[in-house]
C-alpha positions as semicolon CSV with decimal commas, in nm:
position;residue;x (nm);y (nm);z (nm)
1;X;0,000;0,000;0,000
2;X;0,305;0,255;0,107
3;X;0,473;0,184;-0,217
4;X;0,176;0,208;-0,411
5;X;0,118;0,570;-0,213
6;X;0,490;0,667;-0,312
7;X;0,466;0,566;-0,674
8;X;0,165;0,806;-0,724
9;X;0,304;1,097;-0,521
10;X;0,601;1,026;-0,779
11;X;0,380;1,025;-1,063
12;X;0,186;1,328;-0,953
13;X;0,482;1,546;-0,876
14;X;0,701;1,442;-1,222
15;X;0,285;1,515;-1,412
16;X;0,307;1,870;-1,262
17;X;0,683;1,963;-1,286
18;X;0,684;1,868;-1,705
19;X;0,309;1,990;-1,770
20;X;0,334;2,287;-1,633
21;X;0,435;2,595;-1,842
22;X;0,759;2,768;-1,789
23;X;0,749;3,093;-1,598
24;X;0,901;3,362;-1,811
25;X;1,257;3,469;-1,796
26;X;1,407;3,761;-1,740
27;X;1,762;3,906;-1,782
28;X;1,888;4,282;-1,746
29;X;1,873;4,479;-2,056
30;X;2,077;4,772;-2,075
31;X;2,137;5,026;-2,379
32;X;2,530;4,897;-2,474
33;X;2,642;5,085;-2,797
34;X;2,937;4,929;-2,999
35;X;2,859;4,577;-2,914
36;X;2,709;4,258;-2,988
37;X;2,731;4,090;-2,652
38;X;2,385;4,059;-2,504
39;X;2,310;4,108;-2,122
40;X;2,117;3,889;-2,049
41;X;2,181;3,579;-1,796
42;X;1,961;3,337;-1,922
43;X;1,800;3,265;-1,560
44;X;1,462;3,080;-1,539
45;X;1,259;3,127;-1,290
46;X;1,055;2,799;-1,198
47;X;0,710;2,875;-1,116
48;X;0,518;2,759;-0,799
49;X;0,363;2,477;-0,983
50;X;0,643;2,310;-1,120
51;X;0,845;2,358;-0,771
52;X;0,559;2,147;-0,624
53;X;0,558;1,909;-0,879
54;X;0,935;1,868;-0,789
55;X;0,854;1,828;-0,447
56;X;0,620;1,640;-0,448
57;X;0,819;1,384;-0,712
58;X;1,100;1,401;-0,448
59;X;0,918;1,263;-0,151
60;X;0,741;0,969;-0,354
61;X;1,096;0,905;-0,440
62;X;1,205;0,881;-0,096
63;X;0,912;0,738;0,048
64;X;0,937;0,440;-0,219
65;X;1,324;0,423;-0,128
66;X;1,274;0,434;0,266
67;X;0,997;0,186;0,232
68;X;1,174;-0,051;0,014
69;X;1,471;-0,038;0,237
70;X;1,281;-0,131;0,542
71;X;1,127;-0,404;0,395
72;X;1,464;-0,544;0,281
73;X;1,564;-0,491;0,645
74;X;1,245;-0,712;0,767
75;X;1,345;-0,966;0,517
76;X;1,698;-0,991;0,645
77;X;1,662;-0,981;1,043
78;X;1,359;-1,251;0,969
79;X;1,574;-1,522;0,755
80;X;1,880;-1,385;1,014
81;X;1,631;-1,517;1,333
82;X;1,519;-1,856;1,078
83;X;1,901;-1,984;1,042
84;X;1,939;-1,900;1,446
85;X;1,639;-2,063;1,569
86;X;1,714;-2,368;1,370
87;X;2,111;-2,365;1,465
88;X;1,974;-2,346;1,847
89;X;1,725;-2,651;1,820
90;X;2,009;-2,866;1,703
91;X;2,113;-3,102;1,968
């Protein structure tokens, strides 16, 4: 059920950070006689919906990874308490 919850936050978040249209971008403009360099930075901002969308896509990542970790933990400390249990009942 948690992993299932973790791939659709993942889903979600990755639906709303490429969907979402790109916030416009600004750069300084200046008047600069005599030359051909422009002044401009090239900086995008990212709008509000696409930072959630990342956000969101980053904790169904790390929900799916902490939840897949613990039950590969379980897993281990079980089969770990199997070959224990059956090396004790040995005579």
């Amino acid at each position: 059920m948690g992993l299932v919850l973790a791939g659709v936050l993942f889903a979600v978040g990755l639906t709303l950070a490429l969907t979402s249209r790109p916030s416009s971008s600004f750069g300084w403009t200046a008047y600069s006689p005599l030359s051909d360099a422009g002044l401009g930075t090239g900086v995008v901002v990212l709008g509000a919906r696409t930072t959630a969308g990342i956000v969101i896509a980053a904790a169904g990542l790390a929900g799916g990874a902490g939840l897949i970790g613990y039950a590969l933990g379980r897993r281990r400390t079980t089969a770990e308490q199997r070959t224990s249990d059956t090396a004790d009942a040995r005579p």
